[in-house]
N, C-alpha and C positions, 0 to 999 in steps of 0.2 A: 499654312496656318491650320487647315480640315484638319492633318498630321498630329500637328501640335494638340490640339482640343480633343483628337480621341487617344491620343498616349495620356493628355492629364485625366480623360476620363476614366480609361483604365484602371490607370495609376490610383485614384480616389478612390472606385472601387474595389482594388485591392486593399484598399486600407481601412475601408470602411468592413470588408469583410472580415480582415483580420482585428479589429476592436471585438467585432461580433464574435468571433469565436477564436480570442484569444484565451480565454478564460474553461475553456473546453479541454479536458484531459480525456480522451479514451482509451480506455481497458479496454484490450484484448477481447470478445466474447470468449471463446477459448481460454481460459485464465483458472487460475489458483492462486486462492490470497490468503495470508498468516494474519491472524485476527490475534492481538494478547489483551484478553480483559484482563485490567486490575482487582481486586479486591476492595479496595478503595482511591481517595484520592490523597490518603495521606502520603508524604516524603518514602516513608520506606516502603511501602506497599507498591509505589510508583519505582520504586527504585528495583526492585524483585520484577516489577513488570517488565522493565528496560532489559533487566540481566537475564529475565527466560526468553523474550522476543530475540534480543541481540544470538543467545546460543542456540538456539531453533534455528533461526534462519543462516548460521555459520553452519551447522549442521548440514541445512536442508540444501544448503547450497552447492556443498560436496556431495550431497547425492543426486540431484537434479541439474545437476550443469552444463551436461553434455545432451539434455533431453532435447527433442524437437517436436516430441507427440505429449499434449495433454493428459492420456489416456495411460501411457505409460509412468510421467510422471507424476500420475494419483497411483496406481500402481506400487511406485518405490515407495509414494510415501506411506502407504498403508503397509506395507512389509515392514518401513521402520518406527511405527507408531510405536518401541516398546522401549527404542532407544532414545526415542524424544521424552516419552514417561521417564528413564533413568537420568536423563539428562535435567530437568525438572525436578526431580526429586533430590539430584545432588545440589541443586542450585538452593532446594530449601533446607536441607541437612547441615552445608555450609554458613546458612545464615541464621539458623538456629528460626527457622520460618515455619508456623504451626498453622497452618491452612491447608485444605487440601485444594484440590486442581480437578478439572474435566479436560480432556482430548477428545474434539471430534474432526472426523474428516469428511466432511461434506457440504451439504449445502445450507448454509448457516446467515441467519440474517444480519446485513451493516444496515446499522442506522445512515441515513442521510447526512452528508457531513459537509458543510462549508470551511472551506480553508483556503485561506491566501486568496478570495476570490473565485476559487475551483468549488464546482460541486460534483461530489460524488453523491449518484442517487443512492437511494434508500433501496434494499430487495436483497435478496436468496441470492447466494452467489457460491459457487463450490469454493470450497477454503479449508483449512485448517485452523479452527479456533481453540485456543486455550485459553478458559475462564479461570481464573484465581478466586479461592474462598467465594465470596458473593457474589463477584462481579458486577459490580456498584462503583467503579471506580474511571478514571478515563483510559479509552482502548488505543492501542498500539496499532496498527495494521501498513502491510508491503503487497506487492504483487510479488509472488513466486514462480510464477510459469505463466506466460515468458517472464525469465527475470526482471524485474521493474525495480526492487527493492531499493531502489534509487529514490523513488517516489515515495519513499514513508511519509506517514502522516503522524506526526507524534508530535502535542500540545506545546513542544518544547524545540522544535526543530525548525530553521527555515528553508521551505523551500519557495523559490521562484518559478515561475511559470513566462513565456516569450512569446509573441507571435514573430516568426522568419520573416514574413509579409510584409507587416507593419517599421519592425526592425530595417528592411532595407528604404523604405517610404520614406521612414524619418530619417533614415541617413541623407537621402537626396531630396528633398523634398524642405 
C-alpha cells in the first residue's frame, strides 16, 4: 500500500509539473531568428510578408543546414545578405510592390508575444530582421539556427504545443 501512495504521489507530481510547464517553449540561447515585419496589416502587404519570410528562410535553409556552430552560421549569413536583398527585391518587382525594405543581422528587438498559450519574452535577440515600408504591420518570425522553423508564429498558422508528462498521466491515469 506505502508502494501504491508514493507511485500516485509521484505520478501527481509529474502531472502537476507538467500543467506548470507545458506551456514553456525554449529557445535555444545560442539561436538565430527571421523576424519579417509587414508594412501594414492590410491583405496584400500581409501577403508580400508571407511571400519574402516563406523565400528567406527556403534560402536560408540551403545555406545553414548543415551548420552545427552559431558563429559560423551568422557568418554565412552575412556573406549572403545581398542574395537575400536580390531575393526581396525580385519578390517586389514581380508583384509590382512599391515599398522599400531594411535587412539587419543582429541583434534586434521581439516584442513579447503570447500565442496558443506560449509566451515568448520580450528582448534583443541575434536574428535577421526584414521590415517592410513602415513596419506597422503584423510580424512573421522562425528560429533558424538551430533549425526550429517549425515553430513559426504567424497570426494565421496553428500551432500546438504538448506536455510528454502529462500526455502519458492522462493516458493512465
Amino acid at each position: 500500500m506505502k508502494t501504491f501512495i508514493t507511485l500516485i504521489s509521484i505520478l501527481i507530481s509529474f502531472y502537476l509539473i507538467g500543467i506548470i510547464f507545458e506551456d514553456k517553449v525554449k529557445i535555444p540561447e545560442e539561436s538565430i531568428r527571421l523576424r519579417v515585419v509587414a508594412n501594414s496589416n492590410s491583405d496584400y502587404d500581409q501577403q508580400i510578408k508571407k511571400e519574402v519570410a516563406l523565400s528567406i528562410q527556403d534560402e536560408i535553409s540551403n545555406i545553414i543546414t548543415n551548420e552545427d556552430n552559431v558563429k559560423t552560421a551568422k557568418n554565412k549569413l552575412k556573406e549572403n545578405i545581398d542574395l537575400f536583398d536580390n531575393k526581396i527585391n525580385n519578390i517586389f518587382l514581380s508583384n509590382n510592390y512599391n515599398k522599400n525594405y531594411k535587412i539587419n543581422l543582429g541583434l534586434n528587438y521581439f516584442p513579447k508575444k503570447e500565442y496558443k498559450g506560449v509566451t515568448y519574452e520580450e528582448g534583443y535577440y541575434e536574428s535577421l530582421l526584414v521590415t517592410i515600408g513602415e513596419g506597422e504591420g503584423n510580424n512573421w518570425w522562425c528560429v533558424l539556427f538551430p533549425p526550429l522553423c517549425v515553430l513559426e508564429v504567424s497570426e494565421n498558422d496553428d500551432v500546438e504545443y504538448a506536455s510528454l508528462v502529462k500526455e502519458v498521466i492522462d493516458k493512465y491515469l
